[in-house]
C-alpha positions in Angstrom: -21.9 29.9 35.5 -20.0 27.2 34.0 -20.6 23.6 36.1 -17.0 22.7 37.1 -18.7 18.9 37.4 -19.6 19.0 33.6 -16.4 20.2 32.4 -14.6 17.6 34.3 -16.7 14.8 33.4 -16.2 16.1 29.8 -12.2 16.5 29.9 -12.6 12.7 31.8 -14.8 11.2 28.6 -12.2 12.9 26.3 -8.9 11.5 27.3 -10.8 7.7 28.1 -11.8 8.1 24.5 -8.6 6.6 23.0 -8.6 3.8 25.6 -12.6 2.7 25.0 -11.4 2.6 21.4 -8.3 0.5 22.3 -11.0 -2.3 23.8 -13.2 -2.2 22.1 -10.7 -2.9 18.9 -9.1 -6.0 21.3 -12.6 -7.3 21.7 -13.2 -7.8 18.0 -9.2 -8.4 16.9 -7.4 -11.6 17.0 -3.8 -11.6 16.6 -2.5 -14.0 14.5 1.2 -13.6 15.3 3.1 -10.6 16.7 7.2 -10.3 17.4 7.3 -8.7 13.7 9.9 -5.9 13.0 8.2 -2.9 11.0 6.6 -5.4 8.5 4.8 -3.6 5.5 3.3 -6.5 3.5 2.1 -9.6 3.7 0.3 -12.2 1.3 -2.1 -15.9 1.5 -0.8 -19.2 -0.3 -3.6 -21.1 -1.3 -2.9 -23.1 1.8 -3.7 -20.6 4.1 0.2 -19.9 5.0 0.9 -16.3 5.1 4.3 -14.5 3.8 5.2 -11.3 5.6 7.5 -8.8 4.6 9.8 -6.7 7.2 11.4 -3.5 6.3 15.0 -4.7 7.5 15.2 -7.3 4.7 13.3 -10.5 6.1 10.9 -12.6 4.7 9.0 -14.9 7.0 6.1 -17.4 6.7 3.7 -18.2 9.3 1.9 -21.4 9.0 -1.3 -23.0 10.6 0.3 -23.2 14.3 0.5 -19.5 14.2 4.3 -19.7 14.6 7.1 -17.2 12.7 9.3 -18.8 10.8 13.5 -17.4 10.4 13.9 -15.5 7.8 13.7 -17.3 3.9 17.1 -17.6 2.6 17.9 -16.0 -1.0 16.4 -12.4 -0.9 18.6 -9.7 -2.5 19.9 -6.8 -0.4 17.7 -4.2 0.5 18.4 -0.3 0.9 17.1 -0.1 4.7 17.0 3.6 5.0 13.8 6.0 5.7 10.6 4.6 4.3 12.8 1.9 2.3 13.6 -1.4 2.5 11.8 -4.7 2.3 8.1 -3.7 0.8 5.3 -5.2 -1.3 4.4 -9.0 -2.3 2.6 -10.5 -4.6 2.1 -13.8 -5.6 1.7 -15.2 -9.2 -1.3 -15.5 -10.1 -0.7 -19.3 -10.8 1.5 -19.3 -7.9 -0.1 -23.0 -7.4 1.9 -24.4 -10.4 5.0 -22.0 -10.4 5.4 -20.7 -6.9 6.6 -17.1 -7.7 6.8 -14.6 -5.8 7.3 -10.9 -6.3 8.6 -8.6 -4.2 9.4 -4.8 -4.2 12.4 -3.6 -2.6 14.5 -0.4 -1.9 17.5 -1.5 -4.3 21.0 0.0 -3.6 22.6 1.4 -6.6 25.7 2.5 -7.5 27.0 5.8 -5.8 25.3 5.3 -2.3 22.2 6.2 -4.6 18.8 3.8 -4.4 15.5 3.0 -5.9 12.4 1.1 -6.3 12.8 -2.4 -7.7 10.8 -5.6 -8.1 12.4 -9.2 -7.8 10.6 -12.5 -8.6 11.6 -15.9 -7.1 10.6 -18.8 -6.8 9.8 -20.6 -2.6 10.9 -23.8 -1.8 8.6 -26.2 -1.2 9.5 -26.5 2.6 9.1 -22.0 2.3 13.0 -21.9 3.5 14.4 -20.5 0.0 13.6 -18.4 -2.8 15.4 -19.5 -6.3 15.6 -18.7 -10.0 16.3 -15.1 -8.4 15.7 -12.2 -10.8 15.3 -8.5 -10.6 12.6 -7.8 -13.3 12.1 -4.0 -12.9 14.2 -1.0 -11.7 13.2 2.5 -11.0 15.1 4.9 -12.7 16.7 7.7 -11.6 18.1 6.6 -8.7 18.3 8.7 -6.0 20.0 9.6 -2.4 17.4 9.5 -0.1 15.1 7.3 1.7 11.6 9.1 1.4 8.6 7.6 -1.1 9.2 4.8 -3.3 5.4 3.9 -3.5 6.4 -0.1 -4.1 2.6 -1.8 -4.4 2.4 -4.5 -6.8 -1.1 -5.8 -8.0 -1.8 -8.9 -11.0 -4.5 -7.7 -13.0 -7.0 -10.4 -15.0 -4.6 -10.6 -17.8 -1.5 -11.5 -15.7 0.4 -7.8 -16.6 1.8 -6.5 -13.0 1.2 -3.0 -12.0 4.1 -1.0 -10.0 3.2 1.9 -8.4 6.6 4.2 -7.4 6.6 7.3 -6.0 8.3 11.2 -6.6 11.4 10.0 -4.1 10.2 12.8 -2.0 12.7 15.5 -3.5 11.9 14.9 -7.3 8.6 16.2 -7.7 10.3 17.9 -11.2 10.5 14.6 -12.5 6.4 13.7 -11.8 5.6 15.1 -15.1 7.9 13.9 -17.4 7.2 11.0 -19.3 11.1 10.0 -19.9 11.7 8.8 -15.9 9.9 6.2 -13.6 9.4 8.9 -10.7 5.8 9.2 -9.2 4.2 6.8 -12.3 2.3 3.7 -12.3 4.1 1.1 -14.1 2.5 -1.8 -16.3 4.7 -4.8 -17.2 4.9 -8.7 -17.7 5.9 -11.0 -15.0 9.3 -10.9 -17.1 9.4 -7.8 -17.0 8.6 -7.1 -20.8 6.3 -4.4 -22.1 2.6 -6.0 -22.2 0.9 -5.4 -26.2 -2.1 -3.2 -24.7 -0.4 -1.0 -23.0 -1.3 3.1 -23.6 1.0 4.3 -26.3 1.9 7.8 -25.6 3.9 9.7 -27.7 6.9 10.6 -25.3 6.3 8.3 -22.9 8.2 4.9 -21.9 6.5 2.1 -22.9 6.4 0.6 -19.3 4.2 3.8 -18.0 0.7 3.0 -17.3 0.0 6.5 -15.7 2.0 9.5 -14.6 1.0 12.3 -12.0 1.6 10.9 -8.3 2.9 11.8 -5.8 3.6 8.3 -3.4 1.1 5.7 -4.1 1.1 2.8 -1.2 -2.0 1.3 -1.9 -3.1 -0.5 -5.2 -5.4 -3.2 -5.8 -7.7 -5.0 -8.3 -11.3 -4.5 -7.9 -12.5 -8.5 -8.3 -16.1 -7.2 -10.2 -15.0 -4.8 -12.5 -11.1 -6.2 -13.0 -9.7 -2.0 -12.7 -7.0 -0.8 -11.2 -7.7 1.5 -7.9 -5.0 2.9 -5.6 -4.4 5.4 -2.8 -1.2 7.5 -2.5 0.1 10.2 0.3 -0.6 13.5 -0.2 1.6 16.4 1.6 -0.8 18.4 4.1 -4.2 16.5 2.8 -4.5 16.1 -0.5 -4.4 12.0 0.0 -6.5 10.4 -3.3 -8.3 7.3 -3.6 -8.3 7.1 -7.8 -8.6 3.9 -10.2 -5.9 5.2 -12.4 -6.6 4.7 -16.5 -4.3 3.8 -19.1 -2.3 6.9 -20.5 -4.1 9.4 -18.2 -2.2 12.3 -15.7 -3.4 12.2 -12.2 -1.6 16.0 -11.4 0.8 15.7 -9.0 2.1 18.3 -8.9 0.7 20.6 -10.4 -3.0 19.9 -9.0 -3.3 18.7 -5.8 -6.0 19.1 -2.9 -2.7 19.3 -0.6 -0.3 22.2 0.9 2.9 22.0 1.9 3.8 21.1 5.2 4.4 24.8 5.9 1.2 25.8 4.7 2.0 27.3 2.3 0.1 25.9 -1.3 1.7 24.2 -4.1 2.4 25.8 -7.4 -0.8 27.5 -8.6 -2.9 26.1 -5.5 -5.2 24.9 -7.8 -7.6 21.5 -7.4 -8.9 21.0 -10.9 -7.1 21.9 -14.1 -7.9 20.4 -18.1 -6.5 17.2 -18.5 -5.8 16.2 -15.2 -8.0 13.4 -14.1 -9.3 14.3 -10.4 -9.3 11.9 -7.5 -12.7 9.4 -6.5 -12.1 11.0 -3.0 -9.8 12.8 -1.4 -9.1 13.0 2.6 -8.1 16.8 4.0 -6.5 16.2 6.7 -4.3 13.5 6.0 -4.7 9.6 7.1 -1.7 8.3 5.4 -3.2 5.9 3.2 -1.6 2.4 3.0 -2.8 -1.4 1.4 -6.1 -1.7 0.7 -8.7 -4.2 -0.9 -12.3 -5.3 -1.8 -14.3 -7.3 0.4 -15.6 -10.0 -1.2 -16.2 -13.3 1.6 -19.5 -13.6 3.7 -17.8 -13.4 7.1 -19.3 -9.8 7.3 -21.8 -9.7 5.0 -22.7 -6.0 5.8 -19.6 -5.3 4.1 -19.7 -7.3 0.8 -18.1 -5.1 -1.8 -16.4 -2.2 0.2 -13.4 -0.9 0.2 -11.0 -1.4 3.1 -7.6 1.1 3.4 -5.3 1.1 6.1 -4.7 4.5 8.0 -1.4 5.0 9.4 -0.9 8.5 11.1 -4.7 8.3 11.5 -4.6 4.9 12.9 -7.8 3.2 12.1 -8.9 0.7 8.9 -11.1 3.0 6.8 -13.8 1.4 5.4 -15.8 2.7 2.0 -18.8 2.2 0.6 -19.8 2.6 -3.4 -22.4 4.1 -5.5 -21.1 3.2 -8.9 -17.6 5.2 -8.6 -18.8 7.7 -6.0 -18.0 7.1 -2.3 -21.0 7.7 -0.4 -20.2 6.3 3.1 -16.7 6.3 5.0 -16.3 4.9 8.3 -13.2 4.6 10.7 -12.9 1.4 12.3 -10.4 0.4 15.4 -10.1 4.3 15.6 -6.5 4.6 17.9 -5.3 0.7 17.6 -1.9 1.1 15.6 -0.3 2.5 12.6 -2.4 0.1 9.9 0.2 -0.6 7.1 -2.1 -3.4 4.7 -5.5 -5.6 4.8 -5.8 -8.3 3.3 -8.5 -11.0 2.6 -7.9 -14.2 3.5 -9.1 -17.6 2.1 -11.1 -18.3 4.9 -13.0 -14.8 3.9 -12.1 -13.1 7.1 -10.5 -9.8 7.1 -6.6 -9.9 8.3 -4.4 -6.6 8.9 -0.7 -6.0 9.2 0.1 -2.8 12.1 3.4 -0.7 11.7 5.1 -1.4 15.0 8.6 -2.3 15.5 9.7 -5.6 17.3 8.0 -7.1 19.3 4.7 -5.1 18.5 4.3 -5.4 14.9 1.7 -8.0 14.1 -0.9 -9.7 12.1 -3.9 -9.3 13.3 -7.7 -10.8 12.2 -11.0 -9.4 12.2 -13.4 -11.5 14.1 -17.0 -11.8 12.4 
């Protein structure tokens, strides 16, 4: 016979589960700042001064008193719509003697159509204005519709920029074609020029780094090794945690651990194929990968040298540990706190993370040691 008491004490631990989670994540997080509007990036000056991105348009600093700043004057318009709008930023990588910053951004083109494009500018000293304004990369094709446009930026050692973009949801044609910007990685100069060492394809543009995804919104530079890695959305699984290579086809979508939505599997349904370069680690089902980066500070020394990615359908901060270029340990972190849209590390080597909440919820938020 089945002991009523259990099952209810079971059911009871069950639906408390998501609430222990919730304190014991408030216990160990410290917000920084909240009152943020669906922000999706965010960036440390030398200083310690962050720069926060919100979807809507705004850019907005928050200094040592923990206070939001108005928005910063001179930012471009943005397409708003879907999963566009205000995205990535990255500072130069001598932002201390130019103060650029580089921002990707839904751009509205002509037709009611839009795309991914990257800006650079240059903040005020009193971080009220950006100036010198200039658009240094567009997407092409544009599109009508508001669904992936990828948008990470990340400096590598030799100053080139990486761009990830992403198939626009409804162009997944386009992903293997090496004459379009759709689902590619994206290698240029902080003009926007063509860097000398970049793969040179026959048939491909010389901006293309990388072809074969599907929506890549996580990309960062590993500080020991100086390579590229990057995480980007799969459909029903199928999301990838790769350190794309020069020249090299990543599948999308041809090979894919994914299915569609419906459930039904995409193309051939096959996971490996020749010349296709398959993922570090794949996650079936889904967590909705977002920013991501190495831990490098002694805060937490337990974690020196693994891999942090935000989760957002999943909701946690996954972290990843290394042998070599196999992952070997994953563990969820602040399981059930919010939608986690970046990490970052800041200068004072703690961990700080962005959540994907509209006004007044969205925040940054900092990992106590």
């Amino acid at each position: 016979m089945i002991d009523r008491r259990f099952v209810l004490a079971s059911l009871l631990a069950v639906s408390l589960a998501p609430l222990r989670a919730h304190a014991e994540s408030t216990e160990v997080l410290d917000t920084v700042v909240d009152g943020l509007d669906r922000p999706w990036s965010f960036a440390f000056l030398p200083d310690g001064t962050i720069l926060v991105t919100e979807k809507a348009g705004a850019l907005r600093s928050i200094g040592a008193d923990r206070k939001l700043s108005e928005p910063i004057a001179g930012l471009p318009e943005v397409a708003a719509v879907g999963q566009g709008g205000l995205l990535d930023i990255a500072l130069h990588p001598n932002f201390e003697q130019t103060r650029l910053v580089f921002l990707s951004f839904a751009e509205p083109r002509e037709d009611g159509k839009n795309a991914t494009s990257v800006m650079r500018g240059r903040l005020s000293e009193d971080f009220r204005s950006l100036t010198d304004v200039k658009v240094i990369f567009r997407q092409q094709p544009a599109y009508d519709g508001g669904g992936h446009f990828g948008s990470r930026l990340a400096f590598d050692r030799t100053g080139a920029l990486f761009v990830t973009t992403g198939d626009r949801q409804n162009l997944r044609a386009l992903v293997q074609q090496t004459d379009n910007h759709i689902g590619k990685i994206i290698r240029i100069t902080e003009d926007g020029g063509i860097p000398p060492d970049n793969p040179k394809v026959e048939g491909w543009l010389p901006e293309i780094w990388s072809i074969g995804h599907r929506n890549l919104q996580g990309a960062t530079i590993d500080p020991l090794t100086g390579r590229l890695w990057t995480v980007e959305h799969g459909t029903k699984g199928g999301d990838e945690l790769n350190h794309p290579e020069a020249g090299k086809n990543y599948g999308w979508p041809d090979v894919t651990y994914g299915r569609e939505y419906s459930g039904e599997k995409i193309g051939a349904g096959v996971t490996e194929k020749e010349g296709i370069e398959p993922p570090v680690h794949y996650w079936d089902p889904s967590i909705a990968p977002s920013g991501m980066v190495f831990y490098t500070g002694d805060r937490y020394p337990q974690w020196k040298g693994n891999l942090f990615v935000g989760a957002l359908v999943q909701k946690h901060l996954a972290r990843l540990v290394f042998d070599g270029d196999k992952v070997v340990e994953e563990e969820k972190l602040f399981e059930g706190y919010a939608r986690i849209r970046d990490v970052r590390q800041g200068p004072d080597g703690y961990l700080y993370i962005l959540t994907d909440e509209g006004a007044p919820n969205g925040r940054v938020v900092r990992v106590k040691a």
